[in-house]
C-alpha positions as a Markdown table, in Angstrom:
| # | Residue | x | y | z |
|---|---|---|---|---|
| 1 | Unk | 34.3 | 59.7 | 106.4 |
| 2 | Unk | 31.5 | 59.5 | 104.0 |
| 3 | Unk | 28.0 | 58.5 | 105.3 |
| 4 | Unk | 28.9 | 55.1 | 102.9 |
| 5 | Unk | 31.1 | 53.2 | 105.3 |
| 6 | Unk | 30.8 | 51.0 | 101.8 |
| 7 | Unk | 32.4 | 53.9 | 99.8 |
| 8 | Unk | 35.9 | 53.3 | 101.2 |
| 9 | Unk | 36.9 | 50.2 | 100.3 |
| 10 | Unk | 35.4 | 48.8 | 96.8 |
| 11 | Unk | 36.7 | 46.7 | 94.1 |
| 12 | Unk | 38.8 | 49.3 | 92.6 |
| 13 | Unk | 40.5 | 49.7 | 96.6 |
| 14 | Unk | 39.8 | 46.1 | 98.2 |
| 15 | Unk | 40.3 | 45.9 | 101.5 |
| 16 | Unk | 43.4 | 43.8 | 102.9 |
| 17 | Unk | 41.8 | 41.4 | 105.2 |
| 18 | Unk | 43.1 | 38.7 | 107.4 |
| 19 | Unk | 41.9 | 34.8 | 106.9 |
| 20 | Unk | 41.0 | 33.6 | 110.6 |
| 21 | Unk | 39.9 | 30.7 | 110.0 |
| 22 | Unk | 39.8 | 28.2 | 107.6 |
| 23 | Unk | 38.4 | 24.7 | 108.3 |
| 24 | Unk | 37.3 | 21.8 | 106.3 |
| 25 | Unk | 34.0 | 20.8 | 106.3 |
| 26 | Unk | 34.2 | 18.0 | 104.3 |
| 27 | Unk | 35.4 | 14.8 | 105.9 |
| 28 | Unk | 38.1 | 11.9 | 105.1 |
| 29 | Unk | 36.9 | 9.8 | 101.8 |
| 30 | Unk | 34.8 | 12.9 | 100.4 |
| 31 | Unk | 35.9 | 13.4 | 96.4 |
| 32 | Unk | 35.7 | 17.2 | 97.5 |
| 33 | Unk | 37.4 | 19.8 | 99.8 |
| 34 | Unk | 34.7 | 21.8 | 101.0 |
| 35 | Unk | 35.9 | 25.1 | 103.4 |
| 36 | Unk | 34.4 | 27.1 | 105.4 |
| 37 | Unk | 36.3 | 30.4 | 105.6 |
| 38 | Unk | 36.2 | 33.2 | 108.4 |
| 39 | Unk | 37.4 | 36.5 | 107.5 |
| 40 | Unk | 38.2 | 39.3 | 109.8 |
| 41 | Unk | 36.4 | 43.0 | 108.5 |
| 42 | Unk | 37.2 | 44.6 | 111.8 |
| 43 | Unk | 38.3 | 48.2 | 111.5 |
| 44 | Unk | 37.2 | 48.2 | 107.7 |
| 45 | Unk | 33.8 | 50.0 | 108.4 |
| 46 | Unk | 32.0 | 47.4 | 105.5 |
| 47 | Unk | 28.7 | 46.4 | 105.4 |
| 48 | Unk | 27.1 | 43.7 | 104.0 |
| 49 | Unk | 23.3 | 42.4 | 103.8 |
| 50 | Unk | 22.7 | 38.6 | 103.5 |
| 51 | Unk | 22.6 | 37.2 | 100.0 |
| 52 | Unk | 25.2 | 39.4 | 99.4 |
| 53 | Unk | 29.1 | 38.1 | 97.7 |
| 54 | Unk | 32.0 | 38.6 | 98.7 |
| 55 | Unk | 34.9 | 39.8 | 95.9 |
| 56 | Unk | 38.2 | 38.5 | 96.5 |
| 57 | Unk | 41.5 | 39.4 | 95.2 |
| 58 | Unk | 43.8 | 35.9 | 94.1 |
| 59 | Unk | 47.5 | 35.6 | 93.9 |
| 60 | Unk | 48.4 | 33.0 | 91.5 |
| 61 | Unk | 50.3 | 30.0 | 92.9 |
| 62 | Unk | 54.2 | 31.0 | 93.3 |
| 63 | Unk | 55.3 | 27.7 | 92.4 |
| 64 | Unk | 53.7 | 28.0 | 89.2 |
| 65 | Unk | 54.8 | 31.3 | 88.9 |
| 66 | Unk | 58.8 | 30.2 | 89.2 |
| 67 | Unk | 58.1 | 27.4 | 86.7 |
| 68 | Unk | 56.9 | 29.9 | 83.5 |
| 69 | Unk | 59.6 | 31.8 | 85.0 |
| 70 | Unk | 62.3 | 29.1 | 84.2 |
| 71 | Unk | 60.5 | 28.0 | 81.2 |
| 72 | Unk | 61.2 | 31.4 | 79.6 |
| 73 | Unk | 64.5 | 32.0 | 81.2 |
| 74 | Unk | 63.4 | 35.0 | 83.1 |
| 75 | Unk | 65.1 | 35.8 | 86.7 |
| 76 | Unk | 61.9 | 37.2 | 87.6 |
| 77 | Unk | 63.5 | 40.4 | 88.8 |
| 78 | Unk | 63.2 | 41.7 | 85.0 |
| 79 | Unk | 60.7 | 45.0 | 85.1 |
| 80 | Unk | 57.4 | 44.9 | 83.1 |
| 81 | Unk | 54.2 | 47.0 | 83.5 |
| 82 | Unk | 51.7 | 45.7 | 85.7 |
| 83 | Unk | 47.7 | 46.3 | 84.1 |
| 84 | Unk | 47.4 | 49.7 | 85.5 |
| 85 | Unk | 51.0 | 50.5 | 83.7 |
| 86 | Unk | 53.2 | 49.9 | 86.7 |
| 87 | Unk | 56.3 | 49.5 | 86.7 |
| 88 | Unk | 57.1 | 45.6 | 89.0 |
| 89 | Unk | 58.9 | 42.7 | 88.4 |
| 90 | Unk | 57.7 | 40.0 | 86.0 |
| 91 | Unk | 57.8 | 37.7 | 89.4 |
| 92 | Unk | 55.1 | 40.3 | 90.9 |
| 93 | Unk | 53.0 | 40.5 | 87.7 |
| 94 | Unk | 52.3 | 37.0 | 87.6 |
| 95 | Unk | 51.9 | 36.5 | 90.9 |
| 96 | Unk | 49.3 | 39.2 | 91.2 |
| 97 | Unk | 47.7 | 41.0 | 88.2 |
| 98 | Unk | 48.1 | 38.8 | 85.3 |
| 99 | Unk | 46.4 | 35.0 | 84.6 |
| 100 | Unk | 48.5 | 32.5 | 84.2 |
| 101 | Unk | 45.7 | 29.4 | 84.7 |
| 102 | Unk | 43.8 | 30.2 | 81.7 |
| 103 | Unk | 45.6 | 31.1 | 78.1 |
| 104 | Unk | 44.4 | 33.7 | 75.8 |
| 105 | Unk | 44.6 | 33.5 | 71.7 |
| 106 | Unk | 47.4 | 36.1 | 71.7 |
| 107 | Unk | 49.5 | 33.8 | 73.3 |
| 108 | Unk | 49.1 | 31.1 | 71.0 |
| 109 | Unk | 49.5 | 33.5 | 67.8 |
| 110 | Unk | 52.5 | 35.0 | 69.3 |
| 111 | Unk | 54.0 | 31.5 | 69.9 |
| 112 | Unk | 53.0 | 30.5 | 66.1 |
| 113 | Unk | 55.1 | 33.9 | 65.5 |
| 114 | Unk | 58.1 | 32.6 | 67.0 |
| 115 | Unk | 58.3 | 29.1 | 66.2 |
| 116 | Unk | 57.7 | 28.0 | 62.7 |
| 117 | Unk | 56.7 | 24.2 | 64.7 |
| 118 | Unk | 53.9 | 26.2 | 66.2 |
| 119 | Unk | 52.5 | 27.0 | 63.0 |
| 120 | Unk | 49.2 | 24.7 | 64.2 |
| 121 | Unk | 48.2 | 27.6 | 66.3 |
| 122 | Unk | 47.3 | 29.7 | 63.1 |
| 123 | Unk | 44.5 | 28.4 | 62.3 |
| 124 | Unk | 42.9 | 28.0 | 65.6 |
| 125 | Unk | 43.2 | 32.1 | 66.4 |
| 126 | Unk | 41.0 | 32.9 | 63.7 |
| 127 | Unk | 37.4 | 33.3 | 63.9 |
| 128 | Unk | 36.9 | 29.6 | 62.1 |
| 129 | Unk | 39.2 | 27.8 | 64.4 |
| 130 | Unk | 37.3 | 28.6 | 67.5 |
| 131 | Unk | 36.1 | 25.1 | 68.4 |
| 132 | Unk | 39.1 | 23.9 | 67.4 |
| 133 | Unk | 40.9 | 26.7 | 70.2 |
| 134 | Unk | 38.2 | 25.7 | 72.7 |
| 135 | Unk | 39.4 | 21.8 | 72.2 |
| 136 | Unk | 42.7 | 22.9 | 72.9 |
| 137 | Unk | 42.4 | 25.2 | 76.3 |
| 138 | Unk | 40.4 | 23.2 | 78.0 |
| 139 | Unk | 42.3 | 21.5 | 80.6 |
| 140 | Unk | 45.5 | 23.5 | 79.4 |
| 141 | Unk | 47.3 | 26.7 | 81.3 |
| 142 | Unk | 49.7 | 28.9 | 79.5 |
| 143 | Unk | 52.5 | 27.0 | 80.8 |
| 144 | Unk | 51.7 | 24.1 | 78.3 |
| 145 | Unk | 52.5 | 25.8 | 75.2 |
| 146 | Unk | 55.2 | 27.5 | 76.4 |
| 147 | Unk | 57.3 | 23.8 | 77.3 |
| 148 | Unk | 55.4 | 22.6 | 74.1 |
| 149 | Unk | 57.7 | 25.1 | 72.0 |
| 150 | Unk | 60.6 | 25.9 | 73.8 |
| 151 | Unk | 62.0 | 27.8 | 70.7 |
| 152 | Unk | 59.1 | 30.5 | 70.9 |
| 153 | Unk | 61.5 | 33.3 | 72.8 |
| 154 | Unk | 59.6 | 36.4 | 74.6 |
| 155 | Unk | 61.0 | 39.5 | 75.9 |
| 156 | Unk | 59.7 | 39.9 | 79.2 |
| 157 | Unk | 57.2 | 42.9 | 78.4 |
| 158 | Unk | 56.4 | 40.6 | 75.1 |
| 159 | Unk | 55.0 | 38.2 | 77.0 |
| 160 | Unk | 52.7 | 40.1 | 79.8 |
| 161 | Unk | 50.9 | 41.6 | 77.0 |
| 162 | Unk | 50.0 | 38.4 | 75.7 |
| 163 | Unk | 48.3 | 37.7 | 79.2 |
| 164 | Unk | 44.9 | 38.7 | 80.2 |
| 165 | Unk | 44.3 | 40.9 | 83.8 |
| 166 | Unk | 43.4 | 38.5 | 87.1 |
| 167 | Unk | 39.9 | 39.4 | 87.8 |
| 168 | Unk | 38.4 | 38.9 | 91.4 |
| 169 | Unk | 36.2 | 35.8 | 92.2 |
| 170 | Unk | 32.7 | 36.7 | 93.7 |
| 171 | Unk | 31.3 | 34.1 | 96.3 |
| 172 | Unk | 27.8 | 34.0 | 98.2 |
| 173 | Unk | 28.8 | 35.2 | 101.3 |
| 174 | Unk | 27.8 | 32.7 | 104.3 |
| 175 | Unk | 26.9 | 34.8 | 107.4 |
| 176 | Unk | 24.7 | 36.9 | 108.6 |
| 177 | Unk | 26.7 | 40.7 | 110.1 |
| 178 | Unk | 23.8 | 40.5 | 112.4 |
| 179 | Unk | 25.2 | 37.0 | 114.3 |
| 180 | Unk | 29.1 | 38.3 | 113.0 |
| 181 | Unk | 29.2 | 42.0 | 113.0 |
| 182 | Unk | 33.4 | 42.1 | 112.3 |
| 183 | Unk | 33.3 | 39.2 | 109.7 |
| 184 | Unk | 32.0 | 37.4 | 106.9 |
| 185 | Unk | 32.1 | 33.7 | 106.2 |
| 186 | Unk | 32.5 | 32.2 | 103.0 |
| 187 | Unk | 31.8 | 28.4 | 101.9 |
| 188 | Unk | 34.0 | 27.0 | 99.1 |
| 189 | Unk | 35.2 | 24.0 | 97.5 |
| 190 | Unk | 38.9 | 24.0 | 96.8 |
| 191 | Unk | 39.2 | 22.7 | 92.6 |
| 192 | Unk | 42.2 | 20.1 | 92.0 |
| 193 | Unk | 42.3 | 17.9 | 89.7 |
| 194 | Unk | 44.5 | 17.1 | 86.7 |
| 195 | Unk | 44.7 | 16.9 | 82.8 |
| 196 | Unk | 46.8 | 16.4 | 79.9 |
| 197 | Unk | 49.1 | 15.1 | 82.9 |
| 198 | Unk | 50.1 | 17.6 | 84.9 |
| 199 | Unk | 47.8 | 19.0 | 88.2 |
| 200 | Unk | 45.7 | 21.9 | 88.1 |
| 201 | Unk | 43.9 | 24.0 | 90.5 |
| 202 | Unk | 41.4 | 26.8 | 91.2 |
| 203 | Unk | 43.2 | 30.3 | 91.5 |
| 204 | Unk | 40.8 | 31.5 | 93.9 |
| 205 | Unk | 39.7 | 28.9 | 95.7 |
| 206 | Unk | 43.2 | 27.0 | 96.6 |
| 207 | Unk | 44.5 | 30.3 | 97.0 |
| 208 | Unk | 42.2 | 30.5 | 100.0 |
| 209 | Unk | 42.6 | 27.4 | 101.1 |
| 210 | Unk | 46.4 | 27.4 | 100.9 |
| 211 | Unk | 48.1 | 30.9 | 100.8 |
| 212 | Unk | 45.6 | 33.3 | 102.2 |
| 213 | Unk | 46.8 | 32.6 | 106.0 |
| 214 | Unk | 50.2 | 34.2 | 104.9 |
| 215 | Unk | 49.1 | 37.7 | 103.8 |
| 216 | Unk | 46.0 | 40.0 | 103.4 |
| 217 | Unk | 43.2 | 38.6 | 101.2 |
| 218 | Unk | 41.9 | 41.6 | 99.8 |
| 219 | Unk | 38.0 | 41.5 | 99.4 |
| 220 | Unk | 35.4 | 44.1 | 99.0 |
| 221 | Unk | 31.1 | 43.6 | 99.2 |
| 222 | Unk | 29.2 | 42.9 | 96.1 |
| 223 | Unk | 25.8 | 43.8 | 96.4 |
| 224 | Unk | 22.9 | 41.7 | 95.5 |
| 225 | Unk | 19.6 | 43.2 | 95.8 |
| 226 | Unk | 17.4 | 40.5 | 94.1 |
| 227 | Unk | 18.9 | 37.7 | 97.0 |
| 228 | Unk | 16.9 | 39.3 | 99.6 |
| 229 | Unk | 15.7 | 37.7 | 102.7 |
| 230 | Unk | 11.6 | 38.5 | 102.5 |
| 231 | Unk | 11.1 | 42.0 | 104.5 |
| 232 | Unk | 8.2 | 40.3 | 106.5 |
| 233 | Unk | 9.6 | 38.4 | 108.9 |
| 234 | Unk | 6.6 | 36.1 | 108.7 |
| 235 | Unk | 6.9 | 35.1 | 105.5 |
| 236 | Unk | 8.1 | 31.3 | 105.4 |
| 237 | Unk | 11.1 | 30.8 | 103.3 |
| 238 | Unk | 12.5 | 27.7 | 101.2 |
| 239 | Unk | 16.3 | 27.3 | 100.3 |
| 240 | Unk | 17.3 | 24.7 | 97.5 |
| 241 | Unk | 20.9 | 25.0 | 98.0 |
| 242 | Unk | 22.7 | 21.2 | 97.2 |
| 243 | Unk | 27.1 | 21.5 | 97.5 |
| 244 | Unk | 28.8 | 25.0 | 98.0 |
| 245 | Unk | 24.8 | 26.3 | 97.2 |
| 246 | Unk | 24.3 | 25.8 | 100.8 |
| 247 | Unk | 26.5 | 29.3 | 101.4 |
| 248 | Unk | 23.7 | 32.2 | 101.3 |
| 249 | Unk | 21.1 | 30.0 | 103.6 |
| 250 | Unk | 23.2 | 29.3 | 106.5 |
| 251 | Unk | 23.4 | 33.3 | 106.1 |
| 252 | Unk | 20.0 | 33.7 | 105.6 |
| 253 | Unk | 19.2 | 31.3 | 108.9 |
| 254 | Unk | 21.6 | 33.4 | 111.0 |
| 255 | Unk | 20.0 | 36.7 | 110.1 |
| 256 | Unk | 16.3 | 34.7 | 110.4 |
| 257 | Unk | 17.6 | 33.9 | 114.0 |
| 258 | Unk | 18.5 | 36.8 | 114.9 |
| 259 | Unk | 15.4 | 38.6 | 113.6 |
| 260 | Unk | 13.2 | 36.7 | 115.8 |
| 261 | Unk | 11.9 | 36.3 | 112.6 |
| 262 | Unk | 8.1 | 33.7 | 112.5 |
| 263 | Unk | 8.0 | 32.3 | 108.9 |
| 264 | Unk | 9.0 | 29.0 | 108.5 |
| 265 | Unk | 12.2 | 28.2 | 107.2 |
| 266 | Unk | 12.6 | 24.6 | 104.7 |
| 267 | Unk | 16.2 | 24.4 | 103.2 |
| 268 | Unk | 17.2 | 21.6 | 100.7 |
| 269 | Unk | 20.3 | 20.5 | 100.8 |
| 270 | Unk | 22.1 | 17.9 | 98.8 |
| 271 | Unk | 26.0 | 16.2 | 97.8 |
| 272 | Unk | 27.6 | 13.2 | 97.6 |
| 273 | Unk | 27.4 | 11.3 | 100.5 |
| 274 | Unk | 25.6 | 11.9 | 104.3 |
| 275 | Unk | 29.6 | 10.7 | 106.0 |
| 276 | Unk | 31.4 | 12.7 | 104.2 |
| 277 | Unk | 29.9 | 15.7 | 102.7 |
| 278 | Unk | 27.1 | 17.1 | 104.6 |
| 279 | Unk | 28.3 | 20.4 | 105.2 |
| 280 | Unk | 27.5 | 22.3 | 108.7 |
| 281 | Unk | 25.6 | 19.3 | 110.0 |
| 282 | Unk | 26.3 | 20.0 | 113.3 |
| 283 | Unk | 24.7 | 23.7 | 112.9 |
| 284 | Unk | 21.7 | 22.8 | 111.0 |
| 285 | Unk | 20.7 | 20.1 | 113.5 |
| 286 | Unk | 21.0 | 22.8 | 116.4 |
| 287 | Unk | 19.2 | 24.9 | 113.9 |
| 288 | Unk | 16.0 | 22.2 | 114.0 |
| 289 | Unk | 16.3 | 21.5 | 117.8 |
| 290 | Unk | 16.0 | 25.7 | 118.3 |
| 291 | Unk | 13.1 | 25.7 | 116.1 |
| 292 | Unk | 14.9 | 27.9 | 113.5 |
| 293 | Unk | 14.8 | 25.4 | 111.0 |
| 294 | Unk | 11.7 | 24.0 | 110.6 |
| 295 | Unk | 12.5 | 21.4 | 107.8 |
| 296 | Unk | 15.6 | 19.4 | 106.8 |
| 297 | Unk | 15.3 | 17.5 | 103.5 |
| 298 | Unk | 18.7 | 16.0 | 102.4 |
| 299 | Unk | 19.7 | 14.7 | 99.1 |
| 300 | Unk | 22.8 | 12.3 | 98.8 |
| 301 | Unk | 23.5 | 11.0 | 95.2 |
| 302 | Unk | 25.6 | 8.4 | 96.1 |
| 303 | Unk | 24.3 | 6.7 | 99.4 |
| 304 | Unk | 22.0 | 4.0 | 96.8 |
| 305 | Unk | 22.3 | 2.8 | 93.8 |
| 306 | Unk | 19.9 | 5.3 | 91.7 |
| 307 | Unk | 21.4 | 8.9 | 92.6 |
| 308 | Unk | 19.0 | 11.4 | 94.2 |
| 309 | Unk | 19.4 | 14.8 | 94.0 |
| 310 | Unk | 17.1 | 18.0 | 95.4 |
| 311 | Unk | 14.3 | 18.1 | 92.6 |
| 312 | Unk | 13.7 | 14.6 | 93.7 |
| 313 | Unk | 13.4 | 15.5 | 97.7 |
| 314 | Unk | 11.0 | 18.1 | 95.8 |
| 315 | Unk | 8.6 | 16.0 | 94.2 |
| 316 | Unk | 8.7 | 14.0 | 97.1 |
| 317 | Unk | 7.0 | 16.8 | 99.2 |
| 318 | Unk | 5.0 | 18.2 | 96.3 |
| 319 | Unk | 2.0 | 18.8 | 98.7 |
| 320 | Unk | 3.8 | 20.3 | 101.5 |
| 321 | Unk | 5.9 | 22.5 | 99.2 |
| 322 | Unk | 2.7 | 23.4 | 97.5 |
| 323 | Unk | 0.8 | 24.5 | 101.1 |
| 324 | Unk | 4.0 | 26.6 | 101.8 |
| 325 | Unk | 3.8 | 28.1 | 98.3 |
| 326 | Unk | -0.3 | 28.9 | 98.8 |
| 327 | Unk | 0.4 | 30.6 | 102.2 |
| 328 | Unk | 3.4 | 33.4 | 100.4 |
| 329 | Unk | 6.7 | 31.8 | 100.8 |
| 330 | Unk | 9.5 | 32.9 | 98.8 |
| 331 | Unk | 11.4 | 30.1 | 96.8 |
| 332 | Unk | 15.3 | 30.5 | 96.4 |
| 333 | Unk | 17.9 | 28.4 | 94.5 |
| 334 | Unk | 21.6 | 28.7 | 94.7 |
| 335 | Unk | 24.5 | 26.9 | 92.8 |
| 336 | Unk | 25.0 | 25.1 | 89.7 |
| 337 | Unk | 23.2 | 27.1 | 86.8 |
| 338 | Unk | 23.9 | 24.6 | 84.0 |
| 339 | Unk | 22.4 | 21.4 | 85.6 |
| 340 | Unk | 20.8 | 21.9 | 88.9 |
| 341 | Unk | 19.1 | 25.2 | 88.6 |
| 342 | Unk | 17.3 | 24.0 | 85.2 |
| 343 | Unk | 16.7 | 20.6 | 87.4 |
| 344 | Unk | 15.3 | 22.7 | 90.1 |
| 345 | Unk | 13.0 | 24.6 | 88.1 |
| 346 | Unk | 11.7 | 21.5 | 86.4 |
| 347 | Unk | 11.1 | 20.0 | 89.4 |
| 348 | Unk | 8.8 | 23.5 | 91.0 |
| 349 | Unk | 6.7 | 23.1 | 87.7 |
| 350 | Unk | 6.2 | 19.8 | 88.2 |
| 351 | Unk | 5.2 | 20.3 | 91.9 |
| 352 | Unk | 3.0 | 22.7 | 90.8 |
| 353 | Unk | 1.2 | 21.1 | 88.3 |
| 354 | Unk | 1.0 | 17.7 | 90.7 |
| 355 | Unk | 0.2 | 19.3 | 94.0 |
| 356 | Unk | -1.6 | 22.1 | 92.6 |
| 357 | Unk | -3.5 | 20.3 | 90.0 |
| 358 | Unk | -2.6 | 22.6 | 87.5 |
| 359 | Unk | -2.0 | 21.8 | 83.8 |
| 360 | Unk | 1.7 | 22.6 | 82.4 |
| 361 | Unk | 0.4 | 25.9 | 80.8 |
| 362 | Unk | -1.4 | 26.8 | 84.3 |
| 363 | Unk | 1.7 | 25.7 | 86.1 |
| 364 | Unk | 4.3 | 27.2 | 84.0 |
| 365 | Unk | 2.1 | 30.7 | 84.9 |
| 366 | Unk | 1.9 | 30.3 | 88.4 |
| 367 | Unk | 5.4 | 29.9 | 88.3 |
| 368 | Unk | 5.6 | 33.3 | 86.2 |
| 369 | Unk | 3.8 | 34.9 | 88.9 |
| 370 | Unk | 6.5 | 34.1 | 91.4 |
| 371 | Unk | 9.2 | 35.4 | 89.3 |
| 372 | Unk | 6.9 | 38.6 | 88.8 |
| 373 | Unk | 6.3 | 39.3 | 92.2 |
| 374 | Unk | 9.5 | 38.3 | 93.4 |
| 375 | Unk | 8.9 | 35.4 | 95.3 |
| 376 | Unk | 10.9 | 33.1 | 93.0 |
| 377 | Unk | 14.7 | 34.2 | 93.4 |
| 378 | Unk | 18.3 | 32.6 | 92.1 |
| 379 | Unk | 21.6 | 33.3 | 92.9 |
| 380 | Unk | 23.1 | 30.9 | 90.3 |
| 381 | Unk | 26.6 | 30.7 | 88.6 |
């Protein structure tokens, strides 16, 4: 075996890995389905260091798979080539190496090709119509054109090359091999919801938390060397991770336990509401009683009328955060990189400048600094 026990198993050869436990963290009323996931790397020889993700291979949702099936009057037993040139059924490549959630433009011209009432499309596959072809997908699988124009007949091998390759998901993985040596733990929120009236789902994420009990999930380690715990152990540590964010600090407490290690460890957490959606309550409370967790600042939008979120929790303890910032810590955000990050960031120069009595140019340096000498770290998507 190679001196990489890493080098065996990869993205190109994932490694089929059983689902051991899958339990739901979120209680009745949330507007979320929140898991925590425990998979089983026994016998796989993988390593992985905290902060890194975890890859996973979907299958698509067979119910959906048999409905395009019917749609364009396929048995599903007809051969096609699967993205490496395979030969497998049309019921196989939709299941497992093709998207069938998401639609690309060749679809839509090769509808328009087919059915003079799709001649709408046209316009919408060229480079001027791409608002107009944004308008249209979102919310839409490629189901919905398919029982839009009925008349629009594919060959079987016609329609898998209008279909772009299933790509694996990456997810911050939640555990520390230190505490778990023969696992890895992943925290995810299941997507459902519905549009243009039919339900939708996550491919990924529902296929975790509904089909990935049945069969081998097939994951492999991506590595993430800017998500680092800080090498000395004495180095106090703050964690803004609100929702599913929360994932790489309960790893980064486990190995931060384990390590004996001294700094001080201040994690910001924040969701919807303290009944329902305060994920691994039960641990992060041991975690304070142990002295592992030194501070617990929780954000829930919707437990009072004006919604508070983390950057608020933040500016709350401007001069505490500040003090910790002086004496070295390292400042991490996960999650959300549209809103919350940006809202995050705001929030640090604004401490900064408050606490600090720094003025916004001052501030916004000091904050440089941090990025510079890698105190300032984000695992954001």
């Amino acid at each position: 075996m190679s001196a990489d026990p890493n080098a065996l198993y990869s993205r190109k050869n994932p490694f089929p890995a059983k689902l051991k436990t899958n339990r739901k963290l979120t209680k009745e009323g949330s507007a979320k389905d929140t898991r925590h996931f425990e998979i089983v790397l026994e016998g796989s020889g993988i390593q992985y260091e905290v902060g890194d993700s975890l890859g996973v291979f979907p299958t698509n949702n067979p119910a959906l798979v048999e409905e395009i099936l019917g749609v364009l009057g396929f048995t599903g037993e007809e051969q096609v080539p699967d993205t490496a040139g395979n030969p497998v059924t049309i019921r196989e490549a939709l299941t497992r190496f093709y998207v069938i959630t998401e639609m690309d433009k060749k679809l839509l011209a090769a509808i328009a090709e087919k059915d003079p009432m799709a001649a709408h499309f046209l316009p919408m596959v060229t480079p001027e119509g791409r608002a107009e072809l944004e308008a249209y997908f979102w919310g839409r699988e490629v189901i919905d054109p398919l029982l839009a124009h009925p008349a629009a007949k594919f060959t079987p091998e016609e329609f898998v090359k209008c279909l772009r390759k299933l790509q694996p998901r990456l997810y911050s993985i939640a555990s520390s091999q230190k505490a778990h040596p023969t696992e890895v733990h992943l925290t995810v929120a299941a997507v459902r919801y519905e549009s243009n009236g039919r339900k939708r789902e996550g491919v990924c994420s529902t296929f975790l938390a509904d089909r990935a009990g049945e069969g081998p999930a097939p994951v492999f380690v991506h590595t993430a060397k800017h998500f680092r715990v800080p090498e000395d152990p004495a180095t106090h540590v703050i964690m803004v991770g609100p929702g599913t964010g929360i994932a790489p600090f309960m790893a980064f407490l486990q190995e931060r336990k384990a390590t004996a290690a001294t700094g001080k460890n201040w994690l910001f957490f924040g969701d919807q509401k303290a009944a329902t959606d305060f994920l691994y309550r039960e641990e992060l409370e041991a975690w304070q009683k142990e002295g592992v967790l030194h501070k617990l600042s929780t954000a829930f939008s919707r437990d009072q009328a004006e919604k508070i979120y983390v950057q608020h929790r933040m500016l709350e303890a401007a001069e505490e955060l500040y003090a910790w910032l002086e004496q070295g810590a390292y400042f991490y955000i996960c999650g959300d990189a549209s809103r919350m990050a940006k809202d995050v960031d705001t929030a640090l120069h604004k401490v900064v400048e408050t606490a600090g009595g720094k003025s916004p140019e001052e501030a916004a340096a000091y904050v440089e600094e941090l990025k510079k000498s890698k105190r300032y770290r984000k695992d954001v998507y």
